[in-house]
BATIKE-94463 format. One record per residue (C-alpha): residue number from 1; residue in one letter; chain; x negated, y negated, z. Coordinates in steps of 0.001 Angstrom, whole numbers. Each point is the difference from the previous one (the first is absolute). Example, Ala and Ser with C-alpha at 12.3 -4.5 7.8 and 13.67 -1.06 7.14 Angstrom:
BEGIN
R resi resn chain    east   north      up
R    1    a     A  -12300    4500    7800
R    2    s     A   -1370   -3440    -660
//
This chain:
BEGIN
R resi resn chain    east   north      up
R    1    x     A   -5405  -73909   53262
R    2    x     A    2411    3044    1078
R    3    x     A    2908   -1624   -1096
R    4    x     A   -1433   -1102   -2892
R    5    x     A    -263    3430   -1089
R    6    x     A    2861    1174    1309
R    7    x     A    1467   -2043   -2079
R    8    x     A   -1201    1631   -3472
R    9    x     A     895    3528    1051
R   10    x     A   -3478     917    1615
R   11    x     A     630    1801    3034
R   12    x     A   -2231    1237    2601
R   13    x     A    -399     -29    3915
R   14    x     A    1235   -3164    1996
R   15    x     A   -3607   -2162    1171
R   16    x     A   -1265     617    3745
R   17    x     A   -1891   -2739    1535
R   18    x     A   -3676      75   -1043
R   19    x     A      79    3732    -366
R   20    x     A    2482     511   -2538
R   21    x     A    -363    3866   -1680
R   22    x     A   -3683     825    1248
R   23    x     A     630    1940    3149
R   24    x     A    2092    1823   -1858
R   25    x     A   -1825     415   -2452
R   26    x     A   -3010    1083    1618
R   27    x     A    1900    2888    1851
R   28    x     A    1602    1252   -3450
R   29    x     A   -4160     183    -997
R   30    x     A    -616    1490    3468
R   31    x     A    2467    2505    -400
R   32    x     A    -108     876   -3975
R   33    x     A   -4159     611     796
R   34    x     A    1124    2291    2874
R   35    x     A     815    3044   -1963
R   36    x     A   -1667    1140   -3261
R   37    x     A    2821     787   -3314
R   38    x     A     360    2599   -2726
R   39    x     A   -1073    -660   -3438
R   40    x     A    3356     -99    -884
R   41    x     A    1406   -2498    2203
R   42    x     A      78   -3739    -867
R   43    x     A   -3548   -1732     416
R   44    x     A    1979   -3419     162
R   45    x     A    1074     798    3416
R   46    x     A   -2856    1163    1769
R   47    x     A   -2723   -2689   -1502
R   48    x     A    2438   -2683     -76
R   49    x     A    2942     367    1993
R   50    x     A    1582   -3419    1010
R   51    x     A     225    -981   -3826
R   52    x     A    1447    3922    -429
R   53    x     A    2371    -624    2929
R   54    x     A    1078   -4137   -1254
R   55    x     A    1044    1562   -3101
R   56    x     A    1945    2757     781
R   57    x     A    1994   -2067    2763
R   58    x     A     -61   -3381   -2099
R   59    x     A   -1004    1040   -3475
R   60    x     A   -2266   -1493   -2593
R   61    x     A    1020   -3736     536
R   62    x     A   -1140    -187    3363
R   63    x     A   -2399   -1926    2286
R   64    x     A   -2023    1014    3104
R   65    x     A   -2055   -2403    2702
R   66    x     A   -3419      52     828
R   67    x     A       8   -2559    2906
R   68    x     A    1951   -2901   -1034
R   69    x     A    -668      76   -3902
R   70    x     A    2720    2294   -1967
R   71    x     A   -1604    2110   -2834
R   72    x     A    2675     637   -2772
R   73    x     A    -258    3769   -1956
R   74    x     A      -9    -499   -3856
R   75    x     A     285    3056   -1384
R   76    x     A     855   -1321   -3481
R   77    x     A   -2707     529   -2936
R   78    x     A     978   -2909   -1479
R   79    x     A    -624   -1710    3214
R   80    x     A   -2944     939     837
R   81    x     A   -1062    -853   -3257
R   82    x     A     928   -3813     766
R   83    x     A   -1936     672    3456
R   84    x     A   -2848    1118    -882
R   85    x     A    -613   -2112   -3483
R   86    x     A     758   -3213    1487
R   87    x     A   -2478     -56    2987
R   88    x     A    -246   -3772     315
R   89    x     A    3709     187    1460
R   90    x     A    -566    3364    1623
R   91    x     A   -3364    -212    1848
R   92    x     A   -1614    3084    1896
R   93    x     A     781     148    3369
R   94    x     A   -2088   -2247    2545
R   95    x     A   -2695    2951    1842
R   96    x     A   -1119     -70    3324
R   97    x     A   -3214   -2229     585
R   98    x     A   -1893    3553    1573
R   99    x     A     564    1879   -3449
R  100    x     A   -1096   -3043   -1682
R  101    x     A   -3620    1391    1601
R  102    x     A    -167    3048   -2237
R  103    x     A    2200    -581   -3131
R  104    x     A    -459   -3757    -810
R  105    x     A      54    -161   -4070
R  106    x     A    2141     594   -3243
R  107    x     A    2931    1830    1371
R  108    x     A     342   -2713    2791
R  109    x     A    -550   -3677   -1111
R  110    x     A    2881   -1763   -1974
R  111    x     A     404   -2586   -3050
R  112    x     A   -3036   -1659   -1627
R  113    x     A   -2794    1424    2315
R  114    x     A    1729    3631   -1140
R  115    x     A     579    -731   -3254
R  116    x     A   -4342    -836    -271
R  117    x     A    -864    2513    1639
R  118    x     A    2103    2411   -2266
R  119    x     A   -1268    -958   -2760
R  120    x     A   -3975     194    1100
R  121    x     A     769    3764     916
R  122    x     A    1749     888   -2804
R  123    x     A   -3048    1095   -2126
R  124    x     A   -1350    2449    2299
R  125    x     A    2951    2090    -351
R  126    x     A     245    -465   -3665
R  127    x     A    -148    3901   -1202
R  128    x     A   -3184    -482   -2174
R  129    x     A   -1097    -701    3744
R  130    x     A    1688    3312     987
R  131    x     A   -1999    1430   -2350
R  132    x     A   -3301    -952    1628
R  133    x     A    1102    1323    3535
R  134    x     A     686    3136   -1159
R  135    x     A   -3211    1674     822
R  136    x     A     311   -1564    3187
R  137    x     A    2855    1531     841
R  138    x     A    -963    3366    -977
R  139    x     A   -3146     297    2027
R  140    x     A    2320    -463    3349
R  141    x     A    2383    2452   -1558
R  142    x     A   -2438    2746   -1065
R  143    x     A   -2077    -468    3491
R  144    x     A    4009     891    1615
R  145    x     A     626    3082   -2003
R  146    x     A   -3807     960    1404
R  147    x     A     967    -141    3308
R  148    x     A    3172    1792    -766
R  149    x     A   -1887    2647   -1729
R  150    x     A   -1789     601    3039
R  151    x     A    2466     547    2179
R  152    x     A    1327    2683   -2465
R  153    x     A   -2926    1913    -960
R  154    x     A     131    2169    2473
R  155    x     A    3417    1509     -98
R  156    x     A    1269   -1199   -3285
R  157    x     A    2524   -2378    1931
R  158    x     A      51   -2295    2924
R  159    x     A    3159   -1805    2311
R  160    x     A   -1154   -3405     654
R  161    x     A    1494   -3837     542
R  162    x     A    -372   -1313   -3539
R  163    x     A     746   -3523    1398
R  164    x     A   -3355   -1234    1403
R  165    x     A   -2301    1328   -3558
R  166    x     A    2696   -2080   -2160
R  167    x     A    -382   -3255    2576
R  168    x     A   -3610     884    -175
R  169    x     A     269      58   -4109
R  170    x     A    1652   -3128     -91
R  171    x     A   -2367   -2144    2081
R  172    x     A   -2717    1224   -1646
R  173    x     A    1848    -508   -3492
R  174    x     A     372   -3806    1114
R  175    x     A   -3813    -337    1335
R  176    x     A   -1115    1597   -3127
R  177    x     A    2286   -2105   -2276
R  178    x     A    -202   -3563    1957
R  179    x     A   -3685     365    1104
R  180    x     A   -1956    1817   -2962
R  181    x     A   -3222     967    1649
R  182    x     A     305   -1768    3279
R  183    x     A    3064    2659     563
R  184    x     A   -1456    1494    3372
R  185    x     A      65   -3734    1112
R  186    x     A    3141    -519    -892
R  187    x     A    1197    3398    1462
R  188    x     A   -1367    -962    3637
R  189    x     A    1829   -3568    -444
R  190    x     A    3187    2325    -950
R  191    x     A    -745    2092    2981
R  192    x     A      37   -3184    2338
R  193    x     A    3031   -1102   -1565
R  194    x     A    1842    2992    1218
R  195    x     A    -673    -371    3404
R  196    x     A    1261   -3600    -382
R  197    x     A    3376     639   -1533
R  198    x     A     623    2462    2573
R  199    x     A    -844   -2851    2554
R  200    x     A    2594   -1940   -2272
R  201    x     A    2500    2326    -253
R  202    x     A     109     569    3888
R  203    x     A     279   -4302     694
R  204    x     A    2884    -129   -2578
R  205    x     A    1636    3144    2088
R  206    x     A     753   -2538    2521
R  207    x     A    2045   -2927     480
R  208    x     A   -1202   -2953   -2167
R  209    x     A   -1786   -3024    2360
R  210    x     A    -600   -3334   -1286
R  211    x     A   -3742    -317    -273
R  212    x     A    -330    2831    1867
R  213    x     A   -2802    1182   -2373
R  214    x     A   -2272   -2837    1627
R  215    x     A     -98    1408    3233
R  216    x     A   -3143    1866     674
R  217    x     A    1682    3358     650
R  218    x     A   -1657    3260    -155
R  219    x     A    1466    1033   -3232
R  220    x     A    -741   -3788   -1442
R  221    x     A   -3421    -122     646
R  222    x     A    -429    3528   -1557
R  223    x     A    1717   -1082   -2920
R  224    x     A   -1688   -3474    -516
R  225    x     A   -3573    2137     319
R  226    x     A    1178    2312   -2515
R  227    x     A    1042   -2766   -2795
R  228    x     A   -3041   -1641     498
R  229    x     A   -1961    3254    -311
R  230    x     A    1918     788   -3368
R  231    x     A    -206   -4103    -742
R  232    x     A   -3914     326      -6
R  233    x     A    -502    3190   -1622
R  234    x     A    2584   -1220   -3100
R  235    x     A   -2189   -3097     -67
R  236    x     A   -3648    2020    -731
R  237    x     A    1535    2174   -2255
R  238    x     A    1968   -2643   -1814
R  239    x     A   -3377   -2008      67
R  240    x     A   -2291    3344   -1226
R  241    x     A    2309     375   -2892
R  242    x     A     149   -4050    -971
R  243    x     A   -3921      -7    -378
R  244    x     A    -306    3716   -1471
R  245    x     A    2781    -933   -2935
R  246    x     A   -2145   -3338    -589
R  247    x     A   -3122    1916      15
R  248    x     A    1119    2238   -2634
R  249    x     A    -329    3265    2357
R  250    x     A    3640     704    1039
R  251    x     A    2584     541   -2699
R  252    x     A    3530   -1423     524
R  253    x     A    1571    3287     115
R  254    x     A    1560     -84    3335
R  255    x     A    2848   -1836    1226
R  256    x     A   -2319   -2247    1950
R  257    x     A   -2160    -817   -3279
R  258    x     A    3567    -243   -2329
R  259    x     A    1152   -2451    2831
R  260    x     A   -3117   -2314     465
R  261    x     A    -427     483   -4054
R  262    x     A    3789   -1423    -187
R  263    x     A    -591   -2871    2047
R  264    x     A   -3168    -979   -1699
R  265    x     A    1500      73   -3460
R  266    x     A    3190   -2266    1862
R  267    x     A   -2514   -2419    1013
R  268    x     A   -2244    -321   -2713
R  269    x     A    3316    -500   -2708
R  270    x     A    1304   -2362    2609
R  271    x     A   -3121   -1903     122
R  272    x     A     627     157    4015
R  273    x     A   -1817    1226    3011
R  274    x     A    3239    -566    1636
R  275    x     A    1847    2507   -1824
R  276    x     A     623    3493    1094
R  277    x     A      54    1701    3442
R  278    x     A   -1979    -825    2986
R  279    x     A   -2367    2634    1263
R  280    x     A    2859     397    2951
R  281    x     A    2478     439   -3275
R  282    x     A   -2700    2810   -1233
R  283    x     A     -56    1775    3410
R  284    x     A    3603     186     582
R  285    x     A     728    1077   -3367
R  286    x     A   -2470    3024     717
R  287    x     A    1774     369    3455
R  288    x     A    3405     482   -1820
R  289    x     A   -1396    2085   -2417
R  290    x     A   -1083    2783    2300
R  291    x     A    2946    -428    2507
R  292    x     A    2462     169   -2987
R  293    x     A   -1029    2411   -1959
R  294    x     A   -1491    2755    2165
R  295    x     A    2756    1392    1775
R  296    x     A    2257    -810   -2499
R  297    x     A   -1670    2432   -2723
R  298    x     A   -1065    2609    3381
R  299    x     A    3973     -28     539
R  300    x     A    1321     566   -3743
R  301    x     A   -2490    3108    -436
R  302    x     A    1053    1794    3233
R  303    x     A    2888    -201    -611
R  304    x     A    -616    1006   -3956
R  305    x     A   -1726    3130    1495
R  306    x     A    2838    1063    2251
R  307    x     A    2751    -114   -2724
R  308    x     A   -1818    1595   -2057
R  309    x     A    -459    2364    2652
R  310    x     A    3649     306     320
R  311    x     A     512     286   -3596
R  312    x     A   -2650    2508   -1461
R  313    x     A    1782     -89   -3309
R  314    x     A   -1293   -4009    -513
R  315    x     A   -3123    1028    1314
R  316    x     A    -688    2688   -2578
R  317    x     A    1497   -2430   -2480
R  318    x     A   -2421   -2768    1354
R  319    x     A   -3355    2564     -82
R  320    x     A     878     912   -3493
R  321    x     A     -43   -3288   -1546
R  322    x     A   -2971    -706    1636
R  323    x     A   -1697    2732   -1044
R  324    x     A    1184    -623   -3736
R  325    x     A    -965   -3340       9
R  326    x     A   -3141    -619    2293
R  327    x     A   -1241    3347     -14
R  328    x     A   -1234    2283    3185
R  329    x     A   -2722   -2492     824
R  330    x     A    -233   -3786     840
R  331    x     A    1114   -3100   -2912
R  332    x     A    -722   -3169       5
R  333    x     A    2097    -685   -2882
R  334    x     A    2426   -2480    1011
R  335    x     A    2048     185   -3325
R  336    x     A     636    3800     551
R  337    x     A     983    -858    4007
R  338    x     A    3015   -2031   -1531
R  339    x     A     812    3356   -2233
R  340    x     A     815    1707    3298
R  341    x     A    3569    -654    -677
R  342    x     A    1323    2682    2707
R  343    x     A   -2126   -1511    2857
R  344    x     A    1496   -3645    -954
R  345    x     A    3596    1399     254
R  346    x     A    -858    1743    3567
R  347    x     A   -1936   -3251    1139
R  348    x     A    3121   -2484    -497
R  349    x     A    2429    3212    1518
R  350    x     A   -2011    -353    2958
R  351    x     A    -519   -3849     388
R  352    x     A    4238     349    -164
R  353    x     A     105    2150    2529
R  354    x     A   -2759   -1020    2080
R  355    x     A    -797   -3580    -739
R  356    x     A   -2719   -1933    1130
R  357    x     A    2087   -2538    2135
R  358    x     A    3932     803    1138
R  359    x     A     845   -3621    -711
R  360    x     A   -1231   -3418   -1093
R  361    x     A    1280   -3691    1406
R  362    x     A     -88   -3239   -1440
R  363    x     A    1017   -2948    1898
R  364    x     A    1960   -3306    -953
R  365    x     A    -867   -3175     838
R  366    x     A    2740   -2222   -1402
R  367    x     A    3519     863    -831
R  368    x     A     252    1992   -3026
R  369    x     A    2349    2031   -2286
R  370    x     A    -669    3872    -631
R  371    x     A    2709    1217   -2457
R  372    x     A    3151   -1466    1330
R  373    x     A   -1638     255    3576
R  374    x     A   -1357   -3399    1747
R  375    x     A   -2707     894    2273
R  376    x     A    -232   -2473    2908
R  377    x     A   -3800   -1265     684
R  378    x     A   -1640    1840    2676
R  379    x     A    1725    3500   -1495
R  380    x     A   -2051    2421   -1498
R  381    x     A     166    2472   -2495
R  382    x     A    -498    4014     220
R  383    x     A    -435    2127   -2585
R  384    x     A     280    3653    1279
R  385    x     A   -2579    1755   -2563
R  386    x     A     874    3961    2357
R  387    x     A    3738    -819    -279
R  388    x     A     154   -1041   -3710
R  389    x     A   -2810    2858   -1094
R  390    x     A    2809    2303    1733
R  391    x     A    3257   -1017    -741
R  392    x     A    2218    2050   -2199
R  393    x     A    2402   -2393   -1344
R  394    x     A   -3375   -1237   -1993
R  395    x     A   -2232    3516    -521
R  396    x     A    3005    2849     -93
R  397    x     A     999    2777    2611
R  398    x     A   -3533    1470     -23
R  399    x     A   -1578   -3292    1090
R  400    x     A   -1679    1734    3300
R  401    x     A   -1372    2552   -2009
R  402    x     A   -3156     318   -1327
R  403    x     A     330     -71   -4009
R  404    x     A   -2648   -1621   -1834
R  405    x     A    1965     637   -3476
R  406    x     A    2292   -3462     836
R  407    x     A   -3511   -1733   -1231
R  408    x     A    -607    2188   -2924
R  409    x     A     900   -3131   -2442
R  410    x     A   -1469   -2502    2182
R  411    x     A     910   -2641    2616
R  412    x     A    2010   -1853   -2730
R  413    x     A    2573    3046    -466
R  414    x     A     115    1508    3585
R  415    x     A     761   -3645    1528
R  416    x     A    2278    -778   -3024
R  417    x     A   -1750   -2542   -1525
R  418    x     A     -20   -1816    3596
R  419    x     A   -3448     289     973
R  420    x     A     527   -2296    3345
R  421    x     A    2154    3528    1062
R  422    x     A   -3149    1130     716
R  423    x     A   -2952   -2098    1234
R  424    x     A   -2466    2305    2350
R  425    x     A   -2660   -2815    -927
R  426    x     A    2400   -2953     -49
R  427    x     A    1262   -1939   -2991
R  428    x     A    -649   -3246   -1981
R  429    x     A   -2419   -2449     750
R  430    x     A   -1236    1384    3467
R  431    x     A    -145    3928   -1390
R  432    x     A   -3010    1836    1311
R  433    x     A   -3247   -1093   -1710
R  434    x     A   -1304    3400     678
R  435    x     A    2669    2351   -1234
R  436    x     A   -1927    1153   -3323
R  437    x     A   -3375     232    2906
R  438    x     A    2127    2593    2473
R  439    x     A    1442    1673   -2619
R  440    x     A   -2923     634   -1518
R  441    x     A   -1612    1439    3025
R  442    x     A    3074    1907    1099
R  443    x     A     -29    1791   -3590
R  444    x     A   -3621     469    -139
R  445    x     A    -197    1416    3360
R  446    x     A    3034    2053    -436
R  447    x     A   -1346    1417   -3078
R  448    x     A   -3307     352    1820
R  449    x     A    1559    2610    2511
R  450    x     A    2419    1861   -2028
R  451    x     A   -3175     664   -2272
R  452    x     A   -1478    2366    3100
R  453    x     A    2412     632    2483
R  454    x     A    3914    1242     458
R  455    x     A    1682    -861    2992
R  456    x     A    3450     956    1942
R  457    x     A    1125   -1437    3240
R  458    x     A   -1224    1075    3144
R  459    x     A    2819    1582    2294
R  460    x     A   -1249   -2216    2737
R  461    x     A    1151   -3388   -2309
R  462    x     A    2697   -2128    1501
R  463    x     A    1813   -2176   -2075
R  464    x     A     136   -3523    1632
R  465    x     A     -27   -2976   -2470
R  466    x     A    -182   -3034    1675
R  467    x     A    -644   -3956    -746
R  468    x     A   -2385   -1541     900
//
């Protein structure tokens, strides 16, 4: 496979036995995460600094090796157009069987079962369905700007950790939204689910096992206990809505109720009880939901709040468009929410800066072309999302700066007319199916806060962007 690319002008370090770049690359991680950086130094570097070093030794045609598999950089729009729109030759990367526990659904199965599923979930993020989780959404938000307002009150101001109230936001967003008026259930499944990804995260810390996972370990057994904890609650609330929506005493208002609602209506036109998702489909799919979208949406409004902090000029600008257009108290209009015009420039300067993932991989299966590449099977594909978002060849000189204005035409314009330049939420096919959902709750909560408070940076903040 090394000469193969060798051979077409990739270049990249020579393959060590079994190994190959991830010692090294774990001590570049080791070492970037050491030290925090100053806003103006290059993000790239710290968050992702094996891809930062590759390319400045081998430059953008270049290949690295995770264990024996190489993993080619395409750094080409056009590209990753190809990459990312034909996902039958370019399939997402094979995951580890332990993450399978907590994020088994849409943005992991492949070909038909995907391509089903897809399109069962697709109505419940339909915006006429935004529209209906609107109120949802602002309950959690107005309950956070309470508990802000209390921690003001008695001095007018207050230094705390932002972080856990927008994690706290976002959970409950998702209970709210997925769960309807079994949210409190679905929080404490949520809450369960935390404790088991961090039992996940910790196994997948350490060298990978063959059926290791079997074993009855100490961390196993907690994790096993744990699914089937979340596994059984799922099933009553999943069970409580079925017979409440067929009772005619639970709307279909929630994700939950737009999901089962979706697969009914599949069924029934299909003439099939066969057709649709299993209740294991159902639960997974609710799984990925939270896991997906709660951090993700936690993430992109901290770090929303500190550049705005940094830049009191866009947060003035921000405030006053709110105030024009939604007023000094809460909206639920979700027409006047996409007026907000500022806010959507600052949201897509920020998902550039800080998006939610530094990179996404595809693997290939069978030998295929890529441009004029050919892309031995068993390669795989990476798409650097930090390195593109941050490259100045592509976004100009001030493309570590914090400038909203690049978006003030649109994504169209600022990517020129190349939209898979940018791709915070993927592209083609496989995009995120709740983009329009987080951004939606990012701008309503944003709007939320800048409606009561101002904020600046505390001088205790240290700037340490990492990946995760």
């Amino acid at each position: 496979m090394e000469k193969c690319l060798r051979k077409q002008g990739l270049q990249g370090n020579s393959y060590r036995f079994l190994f190959g770049d991830s010692k090294e690359h774990s001590e570049m991680v080791k070492n970037a995460r050491s030290k925090p950086i100053n806003f103006s130094e290059d993000v790239v570097a710290r968050a992702s600094p094996f891809i930062y070093h590759t390319v400045k030794k081998y430059g953008k045609n270049s290949f690295m090796w995770f264990g024996p598999t190489p993993r080619l950089l395409i750094t080409d729009p056009e590209l990753i157009k190809e990459v990312l729109t034909t996902i039958y030759r370019f399939k997402k990367e094979k995951q580890n069987p332990i993450a399978r526990i907590f994020s088994n659904g849409l943005g992991i199965i492949e070909g038909d079962r995907w391509a089903q599923h897809r399109k069962l979930l697709n109505p419940a993020f339909h915006l006429h369905k935004l529209k209906l989780m609107l109120p949802l959404m602002y309950i959690s938000c107005t309950e956070m700007v309470r508990e802000w307002e209390k921690l003001v009150e008695k001095n007018g101001w207050c230094e705390f950790n932002i972080v856990p109230s927008l994690q706290t936001l976002t959970s409950d967003v998702i209970s709210r939204t997925a769960f309807g008026s079994s949210y409190k259930e679905g929080s404490r499944v949520f809450e369960i689910q935390s404790q088991q990804i961090q039992l996940v995260i910790k196994c997948m810390q350490t060298a990978f096992i063959p059926c290791w996972r079997f074993l009855p370990t100490k961390n196993n057994r907690r994790m096993k206990e744990l699914n089937d904890k979340i596994q059984s609650s799922l099933k009553d609330i999943i069970d409580k809505k079925t017979k409440a929506m067929q009772a005619g005493t639970s709307s279909s208002d929630d994700l939950l109720g737009i999901l089962l609602e979706s697969i009914s209506s599949e069924q029934l036109q299909k003439g099939s009880r066969n057709v649709g998702m299993s209740l294991d489909d159902v639960i997974g799919e609710c799984k990925l939901f939270y896991f997906s979208g709660q951090e993700t949406t936690s993430n992109v409004l901290a770090w929303t709040l500190i550049l705005l902090s940094k830049h009191p000029d866009w947060q003035t600008r921000a405030r006053e468009e709110v105030l024009r257009v939604l007023g000094s108290h809460g909206t639920l209009d979700f027409d006047k929410l996409n007026q907000l015009k500022v806010m959507t420039m600052i949201l897509h300067e920020v998902l550039r800066l800080y998006p939610p993932g530094d990179i996404l991989t595809r693997m290939v299966e069978k030998e295929t072309t890529l441009g004029g590449l050919t892309i031995p099977a068993g390669a795989e594909i990476a798409l650097p999302i930090l390195l593109l978002n941050h490259d100045q060849d592509f976004w100009g000189e001030d493309a570590q700066e914090f400038n909203p204005e690049r978006f003030a035409a649109g994504v169209s314009i600022a990517t020129k007319n190349n939209l898979a330049a940018y791709f915070p939420f993927g592209y083609g096919p496989r995009i995120c199916i709740g983009q329009n959902f987080a951004m939606l709750e990012a701008k309503l909560a944003l709007a939320t806060i800048l409606q009561h408070f101002s904020f600046e940076l505390s001088p205790s903040y240290i700037h340490a962007p990492t990946a995760s």
